[in-house]
DOMARVEX-225410 format. One line per 8 residues: number of its first residue (from 1); for each residue x, y, z negated of N, C-alpha, C, O. Coordinates in pm, whole numbers, plus 50000, padded with zeros to 5 digits. Each point is the difference from the previous one (the first is absolute). Layout:
// DOMARVEX-225410
NUM	X/Y/Z/X/Y/Z/X/Y/Z/X/Y/Z ~ ...
// end
This chain:
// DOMARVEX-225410
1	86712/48254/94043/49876/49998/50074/50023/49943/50139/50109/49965/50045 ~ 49771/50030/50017/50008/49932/50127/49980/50092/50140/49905/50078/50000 ~ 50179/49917/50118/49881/50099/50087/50053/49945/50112/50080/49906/49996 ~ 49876/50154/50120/50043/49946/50168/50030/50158/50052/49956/50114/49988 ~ 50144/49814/50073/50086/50117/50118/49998/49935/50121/49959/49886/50022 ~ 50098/50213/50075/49991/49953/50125/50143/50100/50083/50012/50118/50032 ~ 50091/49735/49980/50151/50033/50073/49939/49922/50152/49952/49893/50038 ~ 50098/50270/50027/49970/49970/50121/50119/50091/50084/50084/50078/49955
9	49890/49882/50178/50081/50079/50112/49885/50058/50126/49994/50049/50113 ~ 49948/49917/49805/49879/50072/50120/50042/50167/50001/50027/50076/49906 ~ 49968/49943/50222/50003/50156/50009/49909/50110/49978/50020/50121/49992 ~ 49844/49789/49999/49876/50104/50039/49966/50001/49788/49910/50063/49945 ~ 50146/49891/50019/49963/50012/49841/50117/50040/49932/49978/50018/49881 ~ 50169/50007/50162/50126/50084/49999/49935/50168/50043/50008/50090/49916 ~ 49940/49931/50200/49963/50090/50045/49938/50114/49912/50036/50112/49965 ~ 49833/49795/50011/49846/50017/49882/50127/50070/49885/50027/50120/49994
17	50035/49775/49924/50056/50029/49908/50066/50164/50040/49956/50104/49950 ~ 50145/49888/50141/50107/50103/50012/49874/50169/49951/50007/50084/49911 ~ 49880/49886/50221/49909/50128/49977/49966/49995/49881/50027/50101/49935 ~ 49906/49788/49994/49967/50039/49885/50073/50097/49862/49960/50061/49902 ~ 50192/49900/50176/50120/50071/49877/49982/50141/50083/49954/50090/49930 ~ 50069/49938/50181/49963/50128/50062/49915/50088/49926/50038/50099/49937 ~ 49839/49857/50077/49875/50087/49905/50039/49968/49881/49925/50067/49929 ~ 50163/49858/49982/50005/50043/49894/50139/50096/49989/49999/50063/49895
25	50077/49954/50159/50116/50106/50029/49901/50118/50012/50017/50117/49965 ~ 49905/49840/50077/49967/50198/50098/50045/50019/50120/50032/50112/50039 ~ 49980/49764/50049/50049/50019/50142/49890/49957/50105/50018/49977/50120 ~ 49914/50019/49840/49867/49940/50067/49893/50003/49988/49985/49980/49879 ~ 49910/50035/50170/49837/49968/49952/49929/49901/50047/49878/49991/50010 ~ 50191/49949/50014/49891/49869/50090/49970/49936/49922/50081/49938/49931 ~ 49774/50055/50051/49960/49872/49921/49910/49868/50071/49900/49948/49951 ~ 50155/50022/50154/49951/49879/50130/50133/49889/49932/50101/50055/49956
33	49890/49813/50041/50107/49915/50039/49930/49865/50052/49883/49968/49979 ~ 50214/49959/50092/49908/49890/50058/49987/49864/49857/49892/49945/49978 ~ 50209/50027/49959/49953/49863/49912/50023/50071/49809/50008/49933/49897 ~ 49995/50176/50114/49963/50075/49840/49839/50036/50022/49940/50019/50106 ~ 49987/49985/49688/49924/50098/50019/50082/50078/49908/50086/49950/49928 ~ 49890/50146/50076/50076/50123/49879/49877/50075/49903/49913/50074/50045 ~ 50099/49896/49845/49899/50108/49916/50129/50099/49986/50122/49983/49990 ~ 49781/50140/50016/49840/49968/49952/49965/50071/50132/49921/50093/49982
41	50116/49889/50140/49914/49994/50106/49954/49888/50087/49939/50034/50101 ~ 50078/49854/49880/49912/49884/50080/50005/49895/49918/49985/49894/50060 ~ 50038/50093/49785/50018/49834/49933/49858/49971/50018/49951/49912/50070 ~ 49978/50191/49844/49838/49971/49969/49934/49989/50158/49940/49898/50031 ~ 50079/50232/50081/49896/49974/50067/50083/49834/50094/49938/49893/49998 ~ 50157/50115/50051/50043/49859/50044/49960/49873/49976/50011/49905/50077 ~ 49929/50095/49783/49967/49900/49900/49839/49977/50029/49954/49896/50046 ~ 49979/50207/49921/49896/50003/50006/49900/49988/50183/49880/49986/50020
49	50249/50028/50092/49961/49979/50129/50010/49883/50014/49931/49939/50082 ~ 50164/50001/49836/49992/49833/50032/49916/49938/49941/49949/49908/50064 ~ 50007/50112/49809/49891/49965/49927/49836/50005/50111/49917/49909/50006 ~ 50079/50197/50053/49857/50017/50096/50041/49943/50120/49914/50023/50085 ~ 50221/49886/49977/50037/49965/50069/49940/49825/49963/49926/49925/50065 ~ 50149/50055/49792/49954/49882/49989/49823/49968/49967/49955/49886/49993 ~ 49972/50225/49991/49872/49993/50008/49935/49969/50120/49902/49927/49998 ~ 50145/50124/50114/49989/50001/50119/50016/49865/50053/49919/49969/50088
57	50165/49947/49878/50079/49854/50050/49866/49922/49966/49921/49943/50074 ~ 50080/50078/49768/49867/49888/49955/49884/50036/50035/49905/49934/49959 ~ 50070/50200/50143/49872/50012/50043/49982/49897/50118/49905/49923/50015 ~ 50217/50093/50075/49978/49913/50101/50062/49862/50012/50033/49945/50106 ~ 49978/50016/49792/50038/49871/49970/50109/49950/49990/49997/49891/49943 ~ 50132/50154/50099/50162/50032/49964/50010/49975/49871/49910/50037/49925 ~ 50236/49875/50013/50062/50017/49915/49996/50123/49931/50032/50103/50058 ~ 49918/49897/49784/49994/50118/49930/50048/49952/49893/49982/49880/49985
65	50089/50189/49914/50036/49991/49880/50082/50097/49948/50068/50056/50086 ~ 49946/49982/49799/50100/50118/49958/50060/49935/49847/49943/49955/49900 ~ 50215/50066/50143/50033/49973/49832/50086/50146/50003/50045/50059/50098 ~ 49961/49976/49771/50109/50099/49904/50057/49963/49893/49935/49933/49919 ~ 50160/50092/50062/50094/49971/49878/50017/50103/49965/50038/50063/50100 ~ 49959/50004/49812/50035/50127/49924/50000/50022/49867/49913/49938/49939 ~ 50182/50155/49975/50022/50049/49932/49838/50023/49897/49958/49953/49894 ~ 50004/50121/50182/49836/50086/49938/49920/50012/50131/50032/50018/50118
73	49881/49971/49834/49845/50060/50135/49936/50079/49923/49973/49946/49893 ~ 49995/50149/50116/49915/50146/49925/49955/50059/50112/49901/50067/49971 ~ 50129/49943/50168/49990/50136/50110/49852/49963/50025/49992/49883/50037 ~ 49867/50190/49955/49911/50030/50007/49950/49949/50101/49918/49909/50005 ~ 50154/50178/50121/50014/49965/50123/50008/49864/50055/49912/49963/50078 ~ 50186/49959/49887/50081/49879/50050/49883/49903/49894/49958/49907/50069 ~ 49981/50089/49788/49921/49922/49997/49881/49984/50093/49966/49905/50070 ~ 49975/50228/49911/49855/50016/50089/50100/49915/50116/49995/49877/49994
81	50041/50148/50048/50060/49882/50144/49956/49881/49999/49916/49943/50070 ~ 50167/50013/49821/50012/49844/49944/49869/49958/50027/49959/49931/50093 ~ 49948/50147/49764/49869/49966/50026/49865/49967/50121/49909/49918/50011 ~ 50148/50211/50071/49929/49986/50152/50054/49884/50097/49927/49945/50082 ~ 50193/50027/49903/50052/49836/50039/49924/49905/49925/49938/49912/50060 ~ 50061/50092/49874/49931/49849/49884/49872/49995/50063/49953/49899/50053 ~ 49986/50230/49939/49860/49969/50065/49940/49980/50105/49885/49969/50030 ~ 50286/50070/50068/49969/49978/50176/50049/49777/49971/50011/49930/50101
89	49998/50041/49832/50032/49906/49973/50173/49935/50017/50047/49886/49995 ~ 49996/50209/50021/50151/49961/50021/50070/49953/49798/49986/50052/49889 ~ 50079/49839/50159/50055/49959/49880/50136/50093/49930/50094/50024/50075 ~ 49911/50020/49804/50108/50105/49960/50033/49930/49831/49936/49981/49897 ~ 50165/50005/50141/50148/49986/49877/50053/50073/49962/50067/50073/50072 ~ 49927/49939/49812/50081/50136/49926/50083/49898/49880/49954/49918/49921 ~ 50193/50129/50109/50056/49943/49898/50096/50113/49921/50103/50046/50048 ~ 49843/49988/49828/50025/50110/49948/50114/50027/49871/49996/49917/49909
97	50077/50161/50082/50049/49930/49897/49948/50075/49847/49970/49932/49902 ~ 50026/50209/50100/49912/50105/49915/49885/50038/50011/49933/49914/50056 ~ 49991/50203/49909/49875/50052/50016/49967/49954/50153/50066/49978/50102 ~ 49799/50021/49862/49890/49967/50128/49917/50048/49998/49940/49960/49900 ~ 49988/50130/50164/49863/50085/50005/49917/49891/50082/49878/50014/49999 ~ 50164/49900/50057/49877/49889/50072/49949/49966/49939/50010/50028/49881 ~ 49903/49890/50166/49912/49901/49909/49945/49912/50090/49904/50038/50067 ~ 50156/49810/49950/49944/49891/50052/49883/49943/49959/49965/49998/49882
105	49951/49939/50241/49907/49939/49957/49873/50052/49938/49939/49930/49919 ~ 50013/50208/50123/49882/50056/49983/49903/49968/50105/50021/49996/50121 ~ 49889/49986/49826/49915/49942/50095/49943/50126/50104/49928/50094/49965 ~ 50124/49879/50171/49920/50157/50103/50100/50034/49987/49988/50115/50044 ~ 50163/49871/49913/50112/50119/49978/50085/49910/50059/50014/49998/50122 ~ 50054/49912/49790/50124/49965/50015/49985/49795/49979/50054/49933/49912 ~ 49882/50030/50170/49980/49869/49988/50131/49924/50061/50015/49882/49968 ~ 50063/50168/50104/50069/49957/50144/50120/50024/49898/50086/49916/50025
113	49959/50181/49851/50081/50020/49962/50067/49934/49906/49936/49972/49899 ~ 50209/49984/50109/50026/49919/49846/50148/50088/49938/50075/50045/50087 ~ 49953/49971/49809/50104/50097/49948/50061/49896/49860/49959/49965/49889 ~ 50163/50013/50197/50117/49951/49908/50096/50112/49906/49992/50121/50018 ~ 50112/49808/49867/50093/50046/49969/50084/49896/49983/49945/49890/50007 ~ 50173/50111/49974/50143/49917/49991/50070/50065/49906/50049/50110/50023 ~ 49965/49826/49854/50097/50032/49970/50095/49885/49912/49960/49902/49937 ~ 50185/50151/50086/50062/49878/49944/50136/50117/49984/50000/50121/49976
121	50138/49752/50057/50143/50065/49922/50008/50128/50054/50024/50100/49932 ~ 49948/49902/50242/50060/50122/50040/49820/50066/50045/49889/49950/50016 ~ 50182/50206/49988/49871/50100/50010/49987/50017/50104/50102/50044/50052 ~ 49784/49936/50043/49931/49982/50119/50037/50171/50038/49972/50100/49934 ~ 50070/49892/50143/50028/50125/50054/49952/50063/50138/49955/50110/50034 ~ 50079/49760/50034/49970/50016/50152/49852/50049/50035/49901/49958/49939 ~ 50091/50151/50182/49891/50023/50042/49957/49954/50166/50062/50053/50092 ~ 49850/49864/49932/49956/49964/50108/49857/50014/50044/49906/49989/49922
129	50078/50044/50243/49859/50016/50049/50019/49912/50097/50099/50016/50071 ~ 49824/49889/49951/49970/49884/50138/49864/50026/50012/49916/50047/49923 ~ 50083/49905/50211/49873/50013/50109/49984/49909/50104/50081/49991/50093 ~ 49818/49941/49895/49985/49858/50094/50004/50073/50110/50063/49936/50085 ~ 49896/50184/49964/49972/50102/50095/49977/49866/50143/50094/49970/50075 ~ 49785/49976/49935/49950/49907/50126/50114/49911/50006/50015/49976/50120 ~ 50072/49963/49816/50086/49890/50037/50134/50048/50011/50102/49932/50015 ~ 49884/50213/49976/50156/50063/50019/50001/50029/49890/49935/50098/49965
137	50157/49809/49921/49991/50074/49894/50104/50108/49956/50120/49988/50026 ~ 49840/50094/49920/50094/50169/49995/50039/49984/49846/49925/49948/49918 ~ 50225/50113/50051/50007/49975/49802/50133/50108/50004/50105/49998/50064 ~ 49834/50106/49830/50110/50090/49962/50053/49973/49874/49942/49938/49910 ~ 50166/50109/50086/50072/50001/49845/50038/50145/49968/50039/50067/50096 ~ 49957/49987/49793/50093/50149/49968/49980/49960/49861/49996/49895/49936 ~ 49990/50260/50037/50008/50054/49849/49898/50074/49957/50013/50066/49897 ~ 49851/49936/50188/49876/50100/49932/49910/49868/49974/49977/49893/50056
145	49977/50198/49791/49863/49950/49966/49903/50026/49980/50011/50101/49931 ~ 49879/49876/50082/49825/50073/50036/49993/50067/49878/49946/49953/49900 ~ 50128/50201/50108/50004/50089/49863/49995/50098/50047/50072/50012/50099 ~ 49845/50109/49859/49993/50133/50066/50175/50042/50018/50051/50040/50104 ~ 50010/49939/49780/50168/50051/49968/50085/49956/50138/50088/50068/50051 ~ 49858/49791/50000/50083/49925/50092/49948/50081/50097/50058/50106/50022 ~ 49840/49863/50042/49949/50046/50153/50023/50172/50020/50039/50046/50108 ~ 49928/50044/49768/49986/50127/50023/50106/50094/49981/50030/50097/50069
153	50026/49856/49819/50074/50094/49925/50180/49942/50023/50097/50074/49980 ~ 49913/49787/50064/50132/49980/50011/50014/49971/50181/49917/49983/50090 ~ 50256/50023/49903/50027/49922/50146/50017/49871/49971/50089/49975/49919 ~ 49827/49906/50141/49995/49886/50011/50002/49888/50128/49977/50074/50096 ~ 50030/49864/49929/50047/49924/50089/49954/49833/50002/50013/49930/49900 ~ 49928/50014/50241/49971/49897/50057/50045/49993/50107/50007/50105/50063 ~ 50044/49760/50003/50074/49941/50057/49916/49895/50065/49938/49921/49928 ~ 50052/50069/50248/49912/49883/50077/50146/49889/49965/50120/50029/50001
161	49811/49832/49968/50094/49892/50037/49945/49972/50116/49878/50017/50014 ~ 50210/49929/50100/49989/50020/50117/50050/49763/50021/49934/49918/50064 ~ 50196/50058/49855/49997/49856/50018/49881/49915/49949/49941/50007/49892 ~ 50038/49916/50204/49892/49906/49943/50027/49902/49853/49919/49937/49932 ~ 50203/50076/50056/50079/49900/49883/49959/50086/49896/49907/49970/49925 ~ 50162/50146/50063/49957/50111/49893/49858/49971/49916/49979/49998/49878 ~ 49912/49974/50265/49875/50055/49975/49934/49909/49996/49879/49996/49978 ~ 50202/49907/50044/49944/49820/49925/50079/49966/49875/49984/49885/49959
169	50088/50185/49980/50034/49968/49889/49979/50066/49918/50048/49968/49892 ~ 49860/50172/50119/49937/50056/49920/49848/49936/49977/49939/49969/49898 ~ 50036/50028/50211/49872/49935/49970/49963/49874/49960/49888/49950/49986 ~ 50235/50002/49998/50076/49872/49931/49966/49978/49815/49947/49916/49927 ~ 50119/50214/50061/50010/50011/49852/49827/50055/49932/49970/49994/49881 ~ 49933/50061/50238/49881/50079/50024/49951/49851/49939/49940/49995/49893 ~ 50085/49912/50167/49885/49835/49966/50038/49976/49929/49911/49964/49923 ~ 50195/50025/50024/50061/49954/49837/49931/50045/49914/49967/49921/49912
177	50002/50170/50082/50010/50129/49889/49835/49974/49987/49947/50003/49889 ~ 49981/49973/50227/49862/49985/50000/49947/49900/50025/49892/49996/50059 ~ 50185/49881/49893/49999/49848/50026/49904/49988/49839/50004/50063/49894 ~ 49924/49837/50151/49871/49941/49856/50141/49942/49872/49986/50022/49879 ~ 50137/49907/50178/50082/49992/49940/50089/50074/49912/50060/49971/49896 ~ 49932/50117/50165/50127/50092/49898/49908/50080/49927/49884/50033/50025 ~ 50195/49993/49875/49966/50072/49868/50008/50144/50043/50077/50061/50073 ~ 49846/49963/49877/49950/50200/50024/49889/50048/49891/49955/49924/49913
185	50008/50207/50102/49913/50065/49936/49907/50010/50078/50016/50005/50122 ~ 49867/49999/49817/49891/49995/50097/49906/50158/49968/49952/50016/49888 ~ 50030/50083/50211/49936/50125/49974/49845/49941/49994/49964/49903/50067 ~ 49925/50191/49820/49914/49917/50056/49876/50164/49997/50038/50106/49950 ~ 49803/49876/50123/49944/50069/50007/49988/50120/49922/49954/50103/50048 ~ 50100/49884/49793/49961/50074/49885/50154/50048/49970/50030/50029/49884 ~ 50022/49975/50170/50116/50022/49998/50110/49918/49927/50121/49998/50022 ~ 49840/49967/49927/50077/49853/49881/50065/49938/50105/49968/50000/50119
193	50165/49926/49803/50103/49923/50084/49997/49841/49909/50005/50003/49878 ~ 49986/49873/50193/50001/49876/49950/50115/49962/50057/50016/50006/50122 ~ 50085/49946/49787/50169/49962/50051/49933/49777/50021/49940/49930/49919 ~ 50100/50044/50193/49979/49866/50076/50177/49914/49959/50109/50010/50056 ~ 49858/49932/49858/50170/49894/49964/49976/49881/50016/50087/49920/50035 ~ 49755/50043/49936/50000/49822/50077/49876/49970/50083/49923/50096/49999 ~ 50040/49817/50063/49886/49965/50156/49913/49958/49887/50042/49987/49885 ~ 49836/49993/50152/49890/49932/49944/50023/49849/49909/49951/49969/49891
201	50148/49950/50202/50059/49930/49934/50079/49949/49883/50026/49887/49957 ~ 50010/50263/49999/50086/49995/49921/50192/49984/50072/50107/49977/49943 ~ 49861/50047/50182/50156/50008/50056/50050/50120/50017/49965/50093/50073 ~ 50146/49890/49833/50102/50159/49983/50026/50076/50182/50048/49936/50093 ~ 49906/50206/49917/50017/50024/50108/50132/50068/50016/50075/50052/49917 ~ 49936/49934/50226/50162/50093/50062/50031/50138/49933/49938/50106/50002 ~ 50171/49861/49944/50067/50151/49965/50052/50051/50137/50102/49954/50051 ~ 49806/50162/50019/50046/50089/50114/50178/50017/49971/50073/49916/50052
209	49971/50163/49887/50137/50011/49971/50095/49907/50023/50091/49982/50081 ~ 49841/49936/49779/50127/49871/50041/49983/49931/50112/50092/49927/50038 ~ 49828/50079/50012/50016/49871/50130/50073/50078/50095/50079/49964/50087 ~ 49871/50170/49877/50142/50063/50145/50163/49981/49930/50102/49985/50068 ~ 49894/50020/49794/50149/50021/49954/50020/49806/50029/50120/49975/50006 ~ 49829/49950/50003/50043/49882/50025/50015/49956/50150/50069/49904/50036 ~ 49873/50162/50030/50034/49990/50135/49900/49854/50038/50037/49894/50052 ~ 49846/50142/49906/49904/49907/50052/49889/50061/50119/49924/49935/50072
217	50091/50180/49922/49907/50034/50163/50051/49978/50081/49915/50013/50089 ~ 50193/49953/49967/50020/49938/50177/49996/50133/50071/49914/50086/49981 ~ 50186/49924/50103/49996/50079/50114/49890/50045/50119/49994/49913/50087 ~ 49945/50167/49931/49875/50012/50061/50061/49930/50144/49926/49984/50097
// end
């Protein structure tokens, strides 16, 4: 399978980490850190402040957009989000790889919304949240996914990327993946999925996978 980590020497996300092993020892209770969220006390609400954050941007005319990459979306919560973005008009990407409780493209609901899947040799693993957040764009990586099990019931973990390289080469692979070119599944209003392999033309589209295993995306 596939996923993203993040080797760093930063101290302030060494730190995050160290407390986080603390409270899970039993040596600590703090649940504050500066570049973690931790479920199941801040994945969902963290998530969902940036979400009314990026509502906020496209009210006043700022860069808005939201993508996720995840595992599953089911959390009740975190759709109704989605949805109230779509309709503040902010644009939202969901690239999913299992179950989806969304539903793109309802008219009054989810017009603003479009919901991919990928799949190919290796199993999409990675979980990501980006945020145009007004031109500063913000993008976490961990291991939770919009699942009551993830946010509530387990300890889970997100991570701020803080390099601009990081967070242009995620959002790198974000346009690939949601390029008219490459091949994907397409979620659609009724819940049905239409898999996309050639353009109108009849031209075979990009295998997402292989073009990364060939080393045809270029360095951000």
């Amino acid at each position: 399978y596939e996923d993203f980590g993040l080797l760093t020497c930063s101290t302030t996300v060494g730190d995050d980490v160290a407390n986080l092993f603390n409270v899970l020892s039993g040596y600590s209770m703090n649940t504050e850190y500066d570049r973690l969220l931790v479920a199941p006390h801040s994945v969902r609400s963290g998530l969902l402040d940036r979400i009314d954050r990026e509502i906020e941007h496209q009210a006043q005319g700022r860069p808005a957009r939201i993508r996720f990459k995840v595992n599953a979306l089911v959390d009740e919560r975190v759709v109704d989000a989605l949805y109230r973005a779509s309709r503040a008009g902010v644009p939202v990407e969901v690239w999913v790889r299992g179950i989806c409780s969304l539903r793109p493209g309802v008219p009054g609901l989810s017009e603003n919304i479009r919901v991919i899947s990928i799949l190919g040799r290796f199993l999409e693993h990675s979980r990501c949240y980006g945020f145009d957040n007004g031109g500063i764009p913000e993008l976490w990586i961990g291991s939770a996914d919009m699942m009551h099990r993830n946010l509530d019931r387990r300890v889970e973990a997100l991570v701020l990327l803080r390099d601009p390289g990081h967070v242009a080469e995620i959002n790198t692979l974000f346009d690939l993946a949601f390029d008219a070119g490459t091949s994907a599944w397409d979620l659609h209003s009724d819940g049905s999925w239409t898999r996309r392999t050639r353009s109108d033309d009849g031209t075979t589209l990009l295998d997402f996978q292989e073009t990364l295993i060939a080393g045809n995306l270029g360095a951000p």
